[in-house]
C-alpha positions, 0 to 999 in steps of 0.5 A: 229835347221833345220829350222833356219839353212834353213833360215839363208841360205834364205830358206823357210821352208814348211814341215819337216818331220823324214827321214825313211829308207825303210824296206827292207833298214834296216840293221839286228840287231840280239841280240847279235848285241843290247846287245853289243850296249847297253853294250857299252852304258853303258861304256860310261855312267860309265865314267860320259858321259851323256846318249845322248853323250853316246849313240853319241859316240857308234853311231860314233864308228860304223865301218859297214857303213850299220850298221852305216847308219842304226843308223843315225836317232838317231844321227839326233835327238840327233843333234836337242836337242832330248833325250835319249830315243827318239834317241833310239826309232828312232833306231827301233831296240828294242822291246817295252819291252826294250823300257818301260825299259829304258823309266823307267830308264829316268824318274827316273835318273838312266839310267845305271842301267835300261841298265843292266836290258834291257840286262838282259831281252834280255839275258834270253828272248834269252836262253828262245828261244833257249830252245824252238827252241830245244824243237820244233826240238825234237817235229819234230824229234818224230813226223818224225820218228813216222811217217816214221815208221807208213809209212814203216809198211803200205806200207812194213812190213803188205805186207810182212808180208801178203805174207810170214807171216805164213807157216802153213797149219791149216785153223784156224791158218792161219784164225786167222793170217789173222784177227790179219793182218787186225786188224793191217791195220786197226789201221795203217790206223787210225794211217796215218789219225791221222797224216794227220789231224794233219798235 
């Protein structure tokens, strides 16, 4: 379609090639930006909309000119006579997961259907992580206090203690008080060094 649209205005054409935005061009789309895409999609495919009008029509409702920027590859390769799926994977904004999902749903005629399913996934893909987010926050949180209070036994209590810990006058006391101290040191030390090879 480009070619001829060259050379009907008496062009010659050499090259033609997909125009790629630059990374650091793309607009950012979060899950829930992609959900919303793909339910949008979906509406329009319950209406009786082909998949590739469906897909235009969500493109062109787009109200953020970054965002819609960002999407005009797959009109580019719907206005050539490309498919569904290729105008999506123009998109760069699905993983291939998504992608082999709604690739699926192509092959088999049931678009709508495989929609519904690439959104679940999305959906359980993000509470899965979220889940884990907290999971490693608490991990951190443990890890931070364990070592704060391993921190402020080295450097504050075991002095303390070294220095005002016992008042008794009976050598074998204070003998045995001063081997339990240094017992303490010890596995403090170990406890510190723990943490820094961890680290």
């Amino acid at each position: 379609a480009v070619r001829r649209e060259v050379q009907k205005l008496g062009g010659t054409v050499v090259n033609i090639s997909n125009r790629q935005q630059k990374w650091y061009n793309r607009e950012f789309f979060g899950t829930s930006y992609k959900v919303g895409f793909l339910r949008s999609v979906s509406f329009q495919l319950g209406a009786g909309i082909s998949p590739g009008r469906s897909l235009a029509l969500v493109i062109e409702g787009e109200t953020n000119p970054a965002k819609r920027r960002s999407l005009e590859p797959a009109m580019e390769v719907l206005n050539r006579g490309g498919s569904f799926l290729e105008a999506v994977q123009s998109l760069q904004m699905f993983d291939r997961g998504t992608v082999a999902i709604l690739s699926a749903g192509e092959v088999v005629g049931s678009i709508r259907e495989v929609i519904n399913s690439a959104i679940e996934n999305m959906e359980e893909r993000g509470k899965t992580w979220k889940i884990l987010l907290a999971a490693v926050g608490w991990l951190w949180f443990d890890i931070s206090t364990g070592l704060s209070a391993v921190v402020g036994v080295q450097w504050t209590a075991l002095p303390w203690l070294r220095e005002n810990g016992i008042s008794s006058k009976n050598a074998a006391e204070v003998e045995k008080f001063n081997h339990a101290l240094d017992v303490a040191y010890i596995v403090n030390s170990t406890l510190l060094g723990v943490y820094r090879d961890w680290e």
